[in-house]
C-alpha positions in Angstrom: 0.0 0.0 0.0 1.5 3.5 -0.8 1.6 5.9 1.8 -0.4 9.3 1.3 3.1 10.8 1.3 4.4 8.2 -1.3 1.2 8.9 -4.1 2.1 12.6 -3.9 6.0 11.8 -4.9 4.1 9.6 -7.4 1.8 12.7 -8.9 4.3 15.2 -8.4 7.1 13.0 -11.0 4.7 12.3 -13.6 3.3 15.5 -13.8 5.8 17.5 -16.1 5.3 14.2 -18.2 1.7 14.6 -18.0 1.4 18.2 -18.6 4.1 18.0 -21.4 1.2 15.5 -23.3 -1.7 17.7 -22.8 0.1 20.9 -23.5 0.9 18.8 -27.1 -2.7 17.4 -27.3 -3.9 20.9 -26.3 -2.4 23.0 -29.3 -1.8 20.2 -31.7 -3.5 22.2 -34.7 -2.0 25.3 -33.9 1.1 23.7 -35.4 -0.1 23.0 -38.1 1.7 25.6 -40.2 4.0 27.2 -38.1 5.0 30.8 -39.8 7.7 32.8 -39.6 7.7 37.1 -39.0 9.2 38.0 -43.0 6.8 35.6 -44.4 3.8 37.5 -42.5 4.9 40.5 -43.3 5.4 39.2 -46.9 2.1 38.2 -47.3 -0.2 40.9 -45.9 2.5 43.2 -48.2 1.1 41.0 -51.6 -2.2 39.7 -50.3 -3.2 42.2 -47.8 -6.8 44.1 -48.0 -4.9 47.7 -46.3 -2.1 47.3 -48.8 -4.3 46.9 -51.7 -6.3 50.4 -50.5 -3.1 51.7 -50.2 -2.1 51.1 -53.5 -5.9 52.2 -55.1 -5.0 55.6 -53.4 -1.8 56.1 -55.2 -2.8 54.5 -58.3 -5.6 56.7 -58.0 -3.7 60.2 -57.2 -1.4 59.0 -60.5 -4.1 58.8 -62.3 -5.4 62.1 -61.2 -1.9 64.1 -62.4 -1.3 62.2 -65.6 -4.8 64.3 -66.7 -3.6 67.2 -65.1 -0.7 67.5 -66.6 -2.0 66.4 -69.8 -4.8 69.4 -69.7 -1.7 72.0 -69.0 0.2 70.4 -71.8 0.4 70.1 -75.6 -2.6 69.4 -77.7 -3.3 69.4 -81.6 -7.0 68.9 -82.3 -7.6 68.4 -86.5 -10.6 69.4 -87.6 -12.9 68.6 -91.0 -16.0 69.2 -92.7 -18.7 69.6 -95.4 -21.8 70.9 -95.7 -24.2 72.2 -98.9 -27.3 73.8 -98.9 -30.2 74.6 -101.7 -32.0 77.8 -102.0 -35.4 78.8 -103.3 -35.8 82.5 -104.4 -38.9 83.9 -104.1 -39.5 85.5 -106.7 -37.9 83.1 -108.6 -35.0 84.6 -109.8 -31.5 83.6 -112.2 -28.4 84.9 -113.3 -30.2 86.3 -116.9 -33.4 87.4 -115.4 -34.5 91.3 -114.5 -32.8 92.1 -111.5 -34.6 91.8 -108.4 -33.8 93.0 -105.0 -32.3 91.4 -102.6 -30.2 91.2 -99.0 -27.3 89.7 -98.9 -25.6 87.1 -102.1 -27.8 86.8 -105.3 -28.6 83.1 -106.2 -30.3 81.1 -108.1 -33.2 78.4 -107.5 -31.4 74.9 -108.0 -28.1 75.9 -107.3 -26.8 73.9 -104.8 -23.4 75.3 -103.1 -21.0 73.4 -101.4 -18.0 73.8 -99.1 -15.0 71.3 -97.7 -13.0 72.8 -95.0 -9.9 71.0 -93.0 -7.5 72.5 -90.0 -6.0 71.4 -87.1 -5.3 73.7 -83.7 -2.4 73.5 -81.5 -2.5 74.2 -78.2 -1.5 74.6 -74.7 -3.2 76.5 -71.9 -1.9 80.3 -72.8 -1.4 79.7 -76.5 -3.5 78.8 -79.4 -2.3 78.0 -82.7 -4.7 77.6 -85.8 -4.5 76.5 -89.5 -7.9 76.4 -91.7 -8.4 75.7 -95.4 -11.4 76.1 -97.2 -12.6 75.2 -100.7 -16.0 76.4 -101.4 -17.4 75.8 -105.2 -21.1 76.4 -106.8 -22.7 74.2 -109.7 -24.8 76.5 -111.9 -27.7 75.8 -114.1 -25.9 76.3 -117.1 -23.0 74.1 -116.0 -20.2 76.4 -114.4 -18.8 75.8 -111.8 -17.4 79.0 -109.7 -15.3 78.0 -106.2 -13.1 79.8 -104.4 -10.2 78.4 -102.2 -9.6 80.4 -98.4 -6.9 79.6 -95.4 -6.3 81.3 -92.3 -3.8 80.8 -89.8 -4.5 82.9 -86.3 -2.4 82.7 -83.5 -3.6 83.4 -79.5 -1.2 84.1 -76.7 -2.6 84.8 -72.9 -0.2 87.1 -71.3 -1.8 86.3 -68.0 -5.0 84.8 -66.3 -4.5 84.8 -62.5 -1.9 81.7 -62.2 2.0 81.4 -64.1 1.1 78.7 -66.7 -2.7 79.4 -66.2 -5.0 77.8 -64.2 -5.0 74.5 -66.2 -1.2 74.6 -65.2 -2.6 75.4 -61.2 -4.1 72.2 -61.2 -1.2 70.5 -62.4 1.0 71.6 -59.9 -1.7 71.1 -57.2 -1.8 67.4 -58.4 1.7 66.8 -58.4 1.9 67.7 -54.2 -1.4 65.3 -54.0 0.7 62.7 -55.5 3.5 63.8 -52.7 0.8 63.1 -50.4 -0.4 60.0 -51.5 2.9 58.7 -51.4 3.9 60.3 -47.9 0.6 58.5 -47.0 1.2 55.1 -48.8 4.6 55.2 -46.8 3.6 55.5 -43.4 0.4 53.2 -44.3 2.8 50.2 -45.2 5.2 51.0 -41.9 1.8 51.0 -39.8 0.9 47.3 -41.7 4.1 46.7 -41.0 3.7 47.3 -37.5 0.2 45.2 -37.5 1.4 42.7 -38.9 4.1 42.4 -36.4 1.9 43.2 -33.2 -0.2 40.4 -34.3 2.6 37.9 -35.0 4.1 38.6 -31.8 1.0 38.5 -29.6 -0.2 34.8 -31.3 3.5 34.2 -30.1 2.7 35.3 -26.7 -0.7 33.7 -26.8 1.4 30.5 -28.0 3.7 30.3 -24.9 0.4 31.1 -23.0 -1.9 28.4 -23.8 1.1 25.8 -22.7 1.4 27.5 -19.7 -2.2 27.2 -18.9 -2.4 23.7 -20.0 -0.1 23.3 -17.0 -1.1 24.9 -14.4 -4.4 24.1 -15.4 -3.2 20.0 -15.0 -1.0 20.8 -12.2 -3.7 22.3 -10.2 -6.4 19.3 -11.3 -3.3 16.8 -9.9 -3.4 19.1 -6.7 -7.4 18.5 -6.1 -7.0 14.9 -6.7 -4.6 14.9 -4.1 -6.4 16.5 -1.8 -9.2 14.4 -1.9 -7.2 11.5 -1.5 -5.6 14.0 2.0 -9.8 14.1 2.7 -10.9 10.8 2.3 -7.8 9.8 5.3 -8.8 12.9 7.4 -5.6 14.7 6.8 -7.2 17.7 4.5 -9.8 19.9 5.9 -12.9 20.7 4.1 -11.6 24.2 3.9 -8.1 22.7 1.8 -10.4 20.7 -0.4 -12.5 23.8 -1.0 -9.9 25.9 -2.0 -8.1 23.2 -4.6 -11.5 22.8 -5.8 -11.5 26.3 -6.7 -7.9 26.9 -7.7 -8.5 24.1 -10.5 -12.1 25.9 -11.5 -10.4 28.7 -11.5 -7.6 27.4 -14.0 -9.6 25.8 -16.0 -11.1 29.3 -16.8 -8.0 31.0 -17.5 -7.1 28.4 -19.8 -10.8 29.0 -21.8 -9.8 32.6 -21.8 -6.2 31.6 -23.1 -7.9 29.7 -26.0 -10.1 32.1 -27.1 -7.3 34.9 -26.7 -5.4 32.3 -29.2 -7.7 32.0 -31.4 -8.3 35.6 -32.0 -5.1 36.6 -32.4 -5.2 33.8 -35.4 -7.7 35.5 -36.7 -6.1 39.2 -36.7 -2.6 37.7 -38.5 -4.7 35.9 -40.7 -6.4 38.9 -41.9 -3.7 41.3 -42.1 -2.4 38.4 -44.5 -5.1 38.1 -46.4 -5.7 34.9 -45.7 -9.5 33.1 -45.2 -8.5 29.6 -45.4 -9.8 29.1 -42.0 -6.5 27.0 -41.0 -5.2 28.0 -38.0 -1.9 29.8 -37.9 0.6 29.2 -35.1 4.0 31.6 -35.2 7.6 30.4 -35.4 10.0 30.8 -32.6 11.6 34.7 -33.6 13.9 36.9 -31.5 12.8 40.4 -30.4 12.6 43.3 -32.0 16.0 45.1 -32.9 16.3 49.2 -32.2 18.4 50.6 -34.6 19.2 53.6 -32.1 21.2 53.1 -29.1 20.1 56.5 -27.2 17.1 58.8 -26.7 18.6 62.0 -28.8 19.6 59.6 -31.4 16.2 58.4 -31.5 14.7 61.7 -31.4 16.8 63.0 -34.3 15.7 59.5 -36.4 12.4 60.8 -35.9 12.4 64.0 -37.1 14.0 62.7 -40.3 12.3 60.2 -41.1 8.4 60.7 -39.6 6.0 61.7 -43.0 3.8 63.5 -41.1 5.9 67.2 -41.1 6.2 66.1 -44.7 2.5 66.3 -45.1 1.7 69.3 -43.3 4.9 71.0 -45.1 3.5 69.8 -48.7 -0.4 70.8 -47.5 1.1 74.1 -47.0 2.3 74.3 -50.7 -0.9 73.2 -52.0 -2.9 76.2 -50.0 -0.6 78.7 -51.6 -1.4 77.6 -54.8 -5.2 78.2 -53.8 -3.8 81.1 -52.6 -2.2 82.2 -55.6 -5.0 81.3 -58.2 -7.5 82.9 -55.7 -6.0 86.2 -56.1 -4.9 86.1 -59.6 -9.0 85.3 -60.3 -9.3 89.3 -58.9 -6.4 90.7 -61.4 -7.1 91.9 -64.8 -6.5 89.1 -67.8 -4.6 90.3 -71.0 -4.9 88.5 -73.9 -3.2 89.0 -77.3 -4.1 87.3 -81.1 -2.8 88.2 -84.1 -3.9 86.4 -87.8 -3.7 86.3 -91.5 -6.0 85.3 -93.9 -5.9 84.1 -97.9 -8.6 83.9 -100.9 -8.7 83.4 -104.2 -11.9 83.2 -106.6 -11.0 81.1 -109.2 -13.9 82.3 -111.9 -12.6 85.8 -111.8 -9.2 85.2 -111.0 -8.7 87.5 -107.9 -7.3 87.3 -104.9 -7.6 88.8 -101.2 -4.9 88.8 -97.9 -6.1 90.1 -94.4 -4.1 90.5 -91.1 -5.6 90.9 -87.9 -4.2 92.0 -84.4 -6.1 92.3 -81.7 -5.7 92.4 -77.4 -8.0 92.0 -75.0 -8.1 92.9 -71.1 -10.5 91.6 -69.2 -11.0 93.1 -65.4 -13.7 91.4 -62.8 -15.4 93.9 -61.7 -18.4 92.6 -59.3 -17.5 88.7 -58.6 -20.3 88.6 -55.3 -17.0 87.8 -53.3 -16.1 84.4 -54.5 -12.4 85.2 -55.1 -12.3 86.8 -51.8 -14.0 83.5 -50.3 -11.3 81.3 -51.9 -8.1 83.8 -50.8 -9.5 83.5 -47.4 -9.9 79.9 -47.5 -6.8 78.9 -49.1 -5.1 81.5 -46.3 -6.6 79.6 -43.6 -5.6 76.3 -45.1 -2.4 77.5 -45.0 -2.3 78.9 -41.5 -3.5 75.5 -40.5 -0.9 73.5 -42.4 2.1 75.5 -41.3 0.9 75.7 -37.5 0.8 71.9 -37.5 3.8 71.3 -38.9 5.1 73.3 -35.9 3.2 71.4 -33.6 4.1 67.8 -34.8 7.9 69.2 -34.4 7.2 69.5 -30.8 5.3 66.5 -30.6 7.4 64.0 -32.0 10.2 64.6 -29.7 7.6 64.0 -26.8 6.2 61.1 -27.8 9.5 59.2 -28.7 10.7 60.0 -25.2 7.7 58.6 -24.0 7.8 55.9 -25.9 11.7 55.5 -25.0 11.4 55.7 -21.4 8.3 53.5 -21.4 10.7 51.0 -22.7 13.3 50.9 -20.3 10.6 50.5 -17.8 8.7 48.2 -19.4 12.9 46.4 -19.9 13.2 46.2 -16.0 9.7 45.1 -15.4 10.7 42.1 -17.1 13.8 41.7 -15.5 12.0 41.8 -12.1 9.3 39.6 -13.3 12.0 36.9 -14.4 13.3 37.3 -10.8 9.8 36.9 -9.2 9.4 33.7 -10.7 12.7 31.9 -9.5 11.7 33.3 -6.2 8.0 31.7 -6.4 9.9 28.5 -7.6 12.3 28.4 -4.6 9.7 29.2 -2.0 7.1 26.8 -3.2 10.2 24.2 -3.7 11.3 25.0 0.4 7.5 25.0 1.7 6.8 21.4 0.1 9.9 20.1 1.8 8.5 21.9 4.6 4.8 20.2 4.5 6.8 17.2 4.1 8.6 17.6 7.6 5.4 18.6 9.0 6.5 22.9 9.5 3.9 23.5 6.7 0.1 23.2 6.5 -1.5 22.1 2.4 -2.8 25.4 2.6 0.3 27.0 2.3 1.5 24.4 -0.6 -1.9 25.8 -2.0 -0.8 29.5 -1.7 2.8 29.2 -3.1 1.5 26.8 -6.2 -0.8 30.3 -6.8 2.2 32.5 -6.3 4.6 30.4 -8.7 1.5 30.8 -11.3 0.9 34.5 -10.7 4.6 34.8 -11.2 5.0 33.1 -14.5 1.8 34.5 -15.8 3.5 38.0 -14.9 6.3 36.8 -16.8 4.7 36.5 -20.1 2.7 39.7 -19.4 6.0 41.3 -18.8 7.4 39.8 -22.0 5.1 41.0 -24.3 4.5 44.1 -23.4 8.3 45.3 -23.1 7.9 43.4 -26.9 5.1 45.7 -27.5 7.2 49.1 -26.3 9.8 48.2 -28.6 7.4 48.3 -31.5 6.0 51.1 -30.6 9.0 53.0 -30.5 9.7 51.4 -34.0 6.9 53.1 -35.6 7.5 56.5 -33.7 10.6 56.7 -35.5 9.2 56.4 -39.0 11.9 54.4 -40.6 10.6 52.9 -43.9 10.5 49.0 -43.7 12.2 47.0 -46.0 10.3 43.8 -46.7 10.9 41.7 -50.2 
């Protein structure tokens, strides 16, 4: 017969075997397909939902300047046409009858004139280029044919219309710092999927060492009732040990629900970042911490202010509210416009010719525009305002935050270190209090209490791990260092 003492020793040995099984049996299928950080951050780069948004937005602001820019650009339009039309005099009239008034060309019934005209117009958005030919011929009734042949060239030049280049040329430039935008924006996007993806990876990592922690203190703590109610059924456990092993294992048991459901949520988030919907679950490979690529607080701070997009933003937002600016109060400036143009003919049937030359300017000035220029100056100005003031403010900013962020994790850096040390400690004192229930100086109770404090401690541990893992990241992104994943 084994002693009470003697099943304990038994319990106590095969327990690491015991827990080692379950902990397998446990989390079986969450290694599956073990994954490692790169190919996460791979995948949610090439499959990703945010990174295809991402890449709609710039795709999307390209597009927007490549028709900008081809509005304040070169274009040559050709042109052609034909047209003929029959008249009916009343009174009939014809080229040998009595003369009979009339307004404007004499004709003849069932004459039918015709014209064919061709020309093509170069432009951009201040100047205007024009070339036209005409041929324009009559049938008459006793079978001549009169037609004269016409071309023009005229030529257009805008001096100025509110904007240098005009305003086709404002929106051009106002696309050009969207795109700068878009592509500030697509930066820090992919560094904060970046981040994600990593945040996830490392939390289902966390979750990982978790869930086998659980597992055993979940067993270890079911091995603990059992003994115990072996300790009851010989009358050497009170009611009140057995009802507080009872609830230490209920109690575990809970944490380790909570551990699987924190497990398979944070499968869940990687898997979406990743683009993935295969419903397998992931599991993350073993991967060392993060690496800081500073080594001090005012090297991090100057990184920062480097490399952060955000100043870039409000900098280039800036830009684009002066060129409201501009075009805002060019719209209340006179326009001046110049043209100049020459014109040929030559009439065949009676062998004459004709040459015109034009100039011209014009100058327009808004008088009464019900304030709508005024509206947009004002507007634009306090666009501006806005843009430069917080581009002064994330100057400030950033330096705060990355020391908060840098001193958050040194603390969080000794936190673990003390949380490392709380666990030997919790080992070595519930290690000398079962030697002491052993020799009879300790009550089950306190076995009880220092299993719980050994638990606590690890449990802290991990806590401890991830979140100094966590700090690290976070000072990552602060400093706005463009990732490098291929």
């Amino acid at each position: 017969m084994y002693s009470v003492e003697g099943f304990h020793r038994i319990v106590v040995a095969i327990k690491p075997f015991l827990a080692a099984v379950l902990t397998v049996l446990a989390t079986w299928p969450v290694w599956s397909e073990p994954i490692t950080l790169n190919e996460a951050v791979k995948q949610a780069l090439s499959r990703g939902a945010e990174q295809s948004i991402l890449a709609a937005g710039l795709a999307g602001a390209k597009a927007v300047l490549a028709q900008a820019q081809a509005k304040a650009g070169l274009t040559v339009v050709p042109t052609a046409g034909y047209n003929a039309s029959q008249t009916w005099n009343s009174p009939p009239q014809t080229r040998t009858g009595p003369a009979v008034a009339s307004v404007g060309l004499v004709t003849s019934d069932g004459v039918v004139p015709q014209s064919a005209s061709a020309g093509v117009t170069v432009s951009t958005p201040l100047t205007a280029l024009s070339i036209r030919g005409t041929e324009t011929f009559q049938a008459g009734s006793a079978g001549d044919l009169n037609h004269l042949t016409g071309g023009s060239l005229n030529l257009t030049q805008t001096i100025w219309n509110g904007y240098p280049g005009g305003l086709p040329q404002a929106a051009a430039d106002r696309a050009t710092l969207n795109l700068r935008v878009a592509e500030l924006n697509s930066v820090s996007g992919r560094n904060t999927l970046i981040l994600n993806v990593k945040r996830a990876f490392y939390t289902l990592l966390s979750a990982q060492e978790g869930i086998r922690l659980l597992v055993q203190t979940s067993d270890s703590r079911k091995a603990s009732l059992e003994f115990v109610q072996s300790l009851t059924q010989v009358n050497q456990a009170t009611r009140l040990d057995l009802k507080t092993a009872e609830i230490n294992a209920a109690s575990a048991e809970l944490d380790l629900r909570a551990g699987r459901s924190a497990l398979e949520v944070a499968q869940r988030r990687l898997a979406n970042l990743m683009g993935r919907d295969d419903g397998n679950p992931l599991a993350a490979a073993v991967e060392p911490d993060p690496v800081l690529t500073v080594s001090s607080l005012d090297e991090a701070v100057q990184t920062a202010l480097r490399h952060r997009v955000e100043p870039k933003i409000a900098q280039t937002n800036a830009q684009l509210a002066q060129i409201d600016a501009d075009s805002a109060a060019g719209a209340s400036l006179p326009s001046v416009q110049v043209s100049g143009g020459l014109a040929v003919a030559k009439d065949w049937q009676q062998d004459a010719g004709s040459l015109l030359g034009t100039v011209g300017v014009s100058v327009g000035v808004p008088l009464i525009d019900a304030g709508a220029s005024a509206g947009l100056s004002a507007q634009a100005e306090a666009n501006r305002t806005a843009a430069l003031a917080q581009y002064r403010q994330l100057l400030r900013m950033i330096p705060a935050d990355v020391a908060e962020a840098w001193n958050a994790l040194q603390i969080d850096q000794d936190r673990l270190t003390v949380a490392a040390a709380s666990v030997d400690v919790a080992q070595g004192q519930l290690e000398v209090t079962k030697a002491q229930f052993e020799s009879g100086l300790k009550m089950l109770f306190d076995v009880q209490n220092a299993e719980i404090n050994l638990s606590s401690a690890q449990a802290g541990l991990l806590k401890a791990k991830i979140t100094k893992l966590l700090s690290a990241l976070r000072l990552q992104d602060l400093l706005g260092i463009e990732e490098e994943h291929s």
